[in-house]
N, C-alpha and C positions, 0 to 999 in steps of 0.2 A: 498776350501780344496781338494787336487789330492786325490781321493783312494790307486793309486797307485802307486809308485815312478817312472815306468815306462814313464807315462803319461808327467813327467815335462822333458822338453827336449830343453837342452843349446844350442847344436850344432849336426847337423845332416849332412853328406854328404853321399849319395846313402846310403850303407847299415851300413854305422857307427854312430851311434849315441853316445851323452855323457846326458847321461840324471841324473836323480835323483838316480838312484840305481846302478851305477856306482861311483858316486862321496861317496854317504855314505858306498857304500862296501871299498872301499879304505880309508875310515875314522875309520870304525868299525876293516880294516887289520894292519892302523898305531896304533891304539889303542892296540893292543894285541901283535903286533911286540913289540913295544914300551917297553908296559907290561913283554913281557917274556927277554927282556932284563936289564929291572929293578931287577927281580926275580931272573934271574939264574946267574947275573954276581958273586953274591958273595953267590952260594950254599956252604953249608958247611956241613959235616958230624959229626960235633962234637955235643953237647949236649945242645949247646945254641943256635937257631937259630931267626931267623929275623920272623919277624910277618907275613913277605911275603913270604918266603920259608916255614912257618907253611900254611899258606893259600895255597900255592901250592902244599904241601904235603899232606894235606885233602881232595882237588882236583882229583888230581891223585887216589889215594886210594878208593876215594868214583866211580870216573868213572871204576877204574880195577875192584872192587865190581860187579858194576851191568852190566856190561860187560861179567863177568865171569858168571853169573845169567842167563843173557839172550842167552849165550851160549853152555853153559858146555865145553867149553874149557879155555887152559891156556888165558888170553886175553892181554898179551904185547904184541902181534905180529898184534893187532886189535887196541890199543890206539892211533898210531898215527892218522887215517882215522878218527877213529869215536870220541877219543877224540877234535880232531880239528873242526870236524862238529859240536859237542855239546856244546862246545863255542863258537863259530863262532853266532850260531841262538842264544844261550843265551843271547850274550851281546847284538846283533841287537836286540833282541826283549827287552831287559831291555831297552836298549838307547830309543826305541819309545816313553819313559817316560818323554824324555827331547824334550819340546817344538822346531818343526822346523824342528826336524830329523823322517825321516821316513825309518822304516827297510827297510834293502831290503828284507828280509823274507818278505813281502809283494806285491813281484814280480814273476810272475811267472815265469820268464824265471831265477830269483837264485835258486829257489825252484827245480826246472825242473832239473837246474845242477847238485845243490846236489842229486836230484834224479837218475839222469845219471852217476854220479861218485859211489853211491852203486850199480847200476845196473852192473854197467863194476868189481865192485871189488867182488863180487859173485861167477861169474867165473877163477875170479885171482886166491882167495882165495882154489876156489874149485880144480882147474889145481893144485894148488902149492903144497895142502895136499895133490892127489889123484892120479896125473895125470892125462892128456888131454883125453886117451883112457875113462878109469873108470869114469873121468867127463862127458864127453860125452853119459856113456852107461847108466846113471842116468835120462837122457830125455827119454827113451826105457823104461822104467820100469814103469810099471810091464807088457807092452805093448809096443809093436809100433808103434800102436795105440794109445796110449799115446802123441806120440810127438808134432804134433801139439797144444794142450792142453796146454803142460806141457810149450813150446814157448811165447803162449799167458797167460798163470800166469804169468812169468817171465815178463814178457811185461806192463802187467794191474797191475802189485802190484807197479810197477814203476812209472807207473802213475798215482795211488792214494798215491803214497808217497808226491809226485812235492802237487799233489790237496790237501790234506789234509793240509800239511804247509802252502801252500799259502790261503786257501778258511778260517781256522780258526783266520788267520793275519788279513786277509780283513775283516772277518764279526766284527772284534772285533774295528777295524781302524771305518767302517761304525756304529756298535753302539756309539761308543763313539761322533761320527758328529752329529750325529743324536739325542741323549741325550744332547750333549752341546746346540744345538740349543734349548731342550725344557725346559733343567734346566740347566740353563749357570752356577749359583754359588755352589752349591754342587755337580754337576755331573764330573768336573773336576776329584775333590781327591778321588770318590769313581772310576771313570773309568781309574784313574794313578796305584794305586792300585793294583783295577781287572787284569792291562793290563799285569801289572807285576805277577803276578800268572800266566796268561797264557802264557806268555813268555818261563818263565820257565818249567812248562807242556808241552807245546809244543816242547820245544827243547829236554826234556827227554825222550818222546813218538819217536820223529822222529830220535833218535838215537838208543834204545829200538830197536824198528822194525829193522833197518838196520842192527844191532848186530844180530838178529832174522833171517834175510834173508840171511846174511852172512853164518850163522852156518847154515841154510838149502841145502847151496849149498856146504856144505863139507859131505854131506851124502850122501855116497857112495851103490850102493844094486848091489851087485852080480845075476849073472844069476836067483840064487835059490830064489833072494827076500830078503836075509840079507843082513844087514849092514853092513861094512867090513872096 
Protein backbone atom coordinates (compact mmCIF):
# COMPACT_ATOMS: atom_id res chain seq x y z
CA UNK A 1 0.00 0.00 0.00
CA UNK A 2 1.51 3.66 -1.46
CA UNK A 3 1.08 6.30 1.50
CA UNK A 4 1.02 8.54 -0.86
CA UNK A 5 -0.48 8.92 -4.34
CA UNK A 6 2.53 10.58 -5.44
CA UNK A 7 4.64 7.65 -5.12
CA UNK A 8 2.56 5.46 -7.78
CA UNK A 9 4.06 6.49 -11.04
CA UNK A 10 2.68 5.33 -14.72
CA UNK A 11 4.68 7.34 -16.89
CA UNK A 12 7.55 9.66 -16.22
CA UNK A 13 9.71 11.77 -18.85
CA UNK A 14 12.34 14.35 -17.40
CA UNK A 15 10.02 16.46 -15.30
CA UNK A 16 6.53 15.19 -16.18
CA UNK A 17 5.23 12.71 -14.48
CA UNK A 18 1.50 10.95 -14.53
CA UNK A 19 1.23 9.44 -11.42
CA UNK A 20 -1.58 8.44 -8.80
CA UNK A 21 -2.68 12.07 -7.96
CA UNK A 22 -3.12 13.14 -11.28
CA UNK A 23 -5.10 10.57 -12.50
CA UNK A 24 -7.68 10.69 -9.22
CA UNK A 25 -7.62 14.64 -9.26
CA UNK A 26 -9.09 14.39 -12.78
CA UNK A 27 -11.50 11.69 -11.50
CA UNK A 28 -12.59 13.54 -8.30
CA UNK A 29 -12.85 16.91 -11.38
CA UNK A 30 -15.04 14.50 -13.88
CA UNK A 31 -17.15 13.70 -10.75
CA UNK A 32 -18.21 17.23 -9.82
CA UNK A 33 -18.10 18.63 -13.54
CA UNK A 34 -20.46 15.80 -14.19
CA UNK A 35 -22.31 16.55 -11.08
CA UNK A 36 -22.89 20.33 -11.53
CA UNK A 37 -24.23 19.62 -14.77
CA UNK A 38 -26.71 17.13 -13.51
CA UNK A 39 -27.82 19.91 -10.94
CA UNK A 40 -28.06 23.00 -12.59
CA UNK A 41 -29.16 21.96 -16.14
CA UNK A 42 -32.71 22.16 -14.97
CA UNK A 43 -32.54 24.87 -12.07
CA UNK A 44 -35.73 26.18 -11.45
CA UNK A 45 -37.19 28.99 -9.46
CA UNK A 46 -40.63 27.81 -8.85
CA UNK A 47 -41.90 26.14 -5.68
CA UNK A 48 -41.22 22.59 -6.51
CA UNK A 49 -37.84 21.64 -7.01
CA UNK A 50 -35.75 18.46 -7.69
CA UNK A 51 -34.03 16.82 -4.76
CA UNK A 52 -30.84 17.78 -6.40
CA UNK A 53 -31.27 21.54 -6.60
CA UNK A 54 -32.62 21.09 -2.90
CA UNK A 55 -29.24 19.42 -2.13
CA UNK A 56 -27.61 22.23 -3.97
CA UNK A 57 -29.38 24.86 -2.31
CA UNK A 58 -28.44 23.69 1.28
CA UNK A 59 -24.99 23.54 -0.06
CA UNK A 60 -24.73 26.81 -1.07
CA UNK A 61 -26.55 28.46 1.94
CA UNK A 62 -24.64 26.36 4.48
CA UNK A 63 -21.09 27.50 2.79
CA UNK A 64 -22.45 31.54 2.36
CA UNK A 65 -23.30 30.92 6.31
CA UNK A 66 -19.95 30.11 7.44
CA UNK A 67 -18.10 32.08 5.11
CA UNK A 68 -19.97 35.15 6.24
CA UNK A 69 -18.88 33.89 9.89
CA UNK A 70 -15.51 33.48 9.23
CA UNK A 71 -15.32 36.76 7.65
CA UNK A 72 -17.65 39.48 8.56
CA UNK A 73 -18.22 40.39 5.14
CA UNK A 74 -20.75 39.99 2.27
CA UNK A 75 -19.29 36.29 1.19
CA UNK A 76 -20.61 35.97 -2.73
CA UNK A 77 -17.64 37.48 -4.00
CA UNK A 78 -15.47 34.66 -1.74
CA UNK A 79 -17.93 31.50 -2.87
CA UNK A 80 -16.47 30.69 -5.96
CA UNK A 81 -12.64 30.27 -4.53
CA UNK A 82 -13.53 28.74 -1.48
CA UNK A 83 -16.70 27.08 -2.21
CA UNK A 84 -14.80 25.09 -4.99
CA UNK A 85 -11.89 24.27 -2.48
CA UNK A 86 -14.35 22.92 0.10
CA UNK A 87 -15.70 20.48 -2.17
CA UNK A 88 -12.94 19.82 -4.15
CA UNK A 89 -11.07 18.14 -0.41
CA UNK A 90 -14.69 16.98 0.54
CA UNK A 91 -15.39 14.61 -2.05
CA UNK A 92 -11.38 13.42 -2.42
CA UNK A 93 -11.44 12.78 1.16
CA UNK A 94 -15.08 11.05 1.10
CA UNK A 95 -14.03 9.08 -2.12
CA UNK A 96 -10.76 7.58 0.03
CA UNK A 97 -13.77 5.43 1.53
CA UNK A 98 -13.91 3.57 -1.74
CA UNK A 99 -11.49 0.79 -1.90
CA UNK A 100 -8.51 1.66 -4.64
CA UNK A 101 -8.79 5.35 -4.67
CA UNK A 102 -6.51 7.46 -2.99
CA UNK A 103 -7.20 11.28 -2.33
CA UNK A 104 -5.01 13.49 -3.74
CA UNK A 105 -5.49 15.47 -0.66
CA UNK A 106 -2.99 13.08 0.43
CA UNK A 107 -0.19 14.74 -1.66
CA UNK A 108 1.68 17.20 -0.93
CA UNK A 109 2.24 19.04 -3.89
CA UNK A 110 -2.22 19.33 -4.22
CA UNK A 111 -2.17 20.56 -0.83
CA UNK A 112 0.86 23.02 -1.47
CA UNK A 113 -1.45 24.16 -4.50
CA UNK A 114 -4.35 24.88 -2.73
CA UNK A 115 -2.18 26.40 -0.32
CA UNK A 116 -0.47 28.73 -3.05
CA UNK A 117 -3.93 29.63 -4.80
CA UNK A 118 -5.12 31.25 -0.97
CA UNK A 119 -1.83 32.71 -0.68
CA UNK A 120 -1.92 34.63 -4.16
CA UNK A 121 -5.99 35.36 -3.54
CA UNK A 122 -5.08 37.46 -0.08
CA UNK A 123 -3.46 39.87 -1.89
CA UNK A 124 -6.07 39.91 -4.87
CA UNK A 125 -8.77 40.17 -2.46
CA UNK A 126 -6.91 42.74 -0.32
CA UNK A 127 -5.64 45.15 -3.94
CA UNK A 128 -9.36 44.82 -4.99
CA UNK A 129 -11.10 46.11 -1.69
CA UNK A 130 -8.41 48.68 -0.74
CA UNK A 131 -6.15 49.28 -3.29
CA UNK A 132 -2.34 48.40 -4.05
CA UNK A 133 -1.05 51.64 -2.21
CA UNK A 134 -3.18 51.00 1.31
CA UNK A 135 -2.45 47.12 0.58
CA UNK A 136 0.85 47.61 0.71
CA UNK A 137 0.95 50.09 3.63
CA UNK A 138 -0.59 47.28 5.75
CA UNK A 139 3.04 45.36 5.79
CA UNK A 140 4.38 48.84 7.51
CA UNK A 141 2.22 48.86 10.29
CA UNK A 142 2.45 49.64 12.93
CA UNK A 143 6.21 49.65 11.98
CA UNK A 144 8.74 49.19 9.30
CA UNK A 145 10.03 47.17 11.25
CA UNK A 146 7.41 45.25 10.95
CA UNK A 147 7.92 44.23 7.30
CA UNK A 148 9.92 41.50 7.24
CA UNK A 149 7.90 39.69 9.93
CA UNK A 150 4.63 40.58 8.66
CA UNK A 151 6.35 38.72 4.87
CA UNK A 152 7.24 35.77 6.78
CA UNK A 153 3.48 35.16 8.47
CA UNK A 154 2.32 35.51 5.12
CA UNK A 155 4.76 32.94 3.97
CA UNK A 156 4.52 30.21 7.12
CA UNK A 157 0.63 30.28 7.48
CA UNK A 158 1.00 28.99 3.86
CA UNK A 159 2.90 26.55 4.58
CA UNK A 160 1.14 25.11 7.51
CA UNK A 161 -1.89 25.40 5.53
CA UNK A 162 -0.28 22.83 2.41
CA UNK A 163 1.17 20.77 5.92
CA UNK A 164 -1.79 20.47 7.85
CA UNK A 165 -4.16 18.99 4.81
CA UNK A 166 -1.66 16.88 3.67
CA UNK A 167 0.07 15.55 7.28
CA UNK A 168 -3.72 14.87 8.75
CA UNK A 169 -4.56 12.87 5.14
CA UNK A 170 -1.50 10.87 5.65
CA UNK A 171 -1.44 10.03 9.25
CA UNK A 172 -5.07 8.86 8.96
CA UNK A 173 -4.15 6.74 5.37
CA UNK A 174 -0.96 5.38 7.81
CA UNK A 175 -3.34 4.51 10.79
CA UNK A 176 -5.71 2.76 8.98
CA UNK A 177 -2.58 0.42 7.21
CA UNK A 178 -1.31 -0.17 10.10
CA UNK A 179 -4.72 -1.07 12.02
CA UNK A 180 -5.86 -3.37 9.02
CA UNK A 181 -2.75 -5.12 9.31
CA UNK A 182 -3.36 -5.79 13.12
CA UNK A 183 -7.30 -6.11 13.09
CA UNK A 184 -8.00 -7.10 9.54
CA UNK A 185 -11.97 -7.82 10.24
CA UNK A 186 -13.41 -5.00 12.28
CA UNK A 187 -10.76 -2.21 11.69
CA UNK A 188 -12.04 -1.80 8.18
CA UNK A 189 -15.87 -0.35 9.03
CA UNK A 190 -14.67 1.44 12.06
CA UNK A 191 -11.55 3.28 10.13
CA UNK A 192 -14.15 3.82 6.77
CA UNK A 193 -16.09 5.66 9.21
CA UNK A 194 -13.50 7.51 11.08
CA UNK A 195 -11.94 8.44 7.66
CA UNK A 196 -15.11 9.98 6.64
CA UNK A 197 -15.48 12.25 9.70
CA UNK A 198 -12.27 13.50 8.97
CA UNK A 199 -12.78 14.13 5.55
CA UNK A 200 -15.07 16.32 6.20
CA UNK A 201 -13.37 18.18 9.31
CA UNK A 202 -10.59 18.54 7.35
CA UNK A 203 -12.02 20.15 4.45
CA UNK A 204 -14.14 22.56 6.69
CA UNK A 205 -11.05 23.61 8.74
CA UNK A 206 -8.97 24.18 5.53
CA UNK A 207 -11.63 26.47 4.10
CA UNK A 208 -12.49 28.09 7.56
CA UNK A 209 -8.77 29.42 7.67
CA UNK A 210 -8.56 30.46 4.05
CA UNK A 211 -11.93 32.51 4.61
CA UNK A 212 -9.84 33.62 7.85
CA UNK A 213 -6.70 34.76 5.93
CA UNK A 214 -8.56 36.13 3.21
CA UNK A 215 -10.60 38.64 5.54
CA UNK A 216 -7.21 39.40 7.25
CA UNK A 217 -5.65 40.75 4.18
CA UNK A 218 -8.74 43.16 3.51
CA UNK A 219 -7.73 44.98 6.74
CA UNK A 220 -6.63 47.98 5.91
CA UNK A 221 -4.60 50.55 9.19
CA UNK A 222 -4.02 53.97 8.29
CA UNK A 223 -1.09 55.89 9.32
CA UNK A 224 -2.87 56.55 12.86
CA UNK A 225 -3.28 52.66 13.47
CA UNK A 226 -7.08 52.48 12.40
CA UNK A 227 -8.78 50.41 10.39
CA UNK A 228 -10.22 52.14 7.54
Amino acid sequence: MEISPDLTVYFSYEFIKLNDTLIFTWIVMFILVAFSWLVTRRVTSSSIISDKQNFLEILVDGLLTQIEGATNQHPERFLPLLGTLFIFILVSNILSAVPGFSPPTGSLSTTTAFSLIVFLAVPYYGIKENGLVNYLKSYVQPSPLMLPFNIIGEVSRTFALAVRLFGNILSGTMMGAILLVIMPLLVPVIMQLLGLLIGVVQAYIFTVLAAVFIAAGLEVHSESGQKV
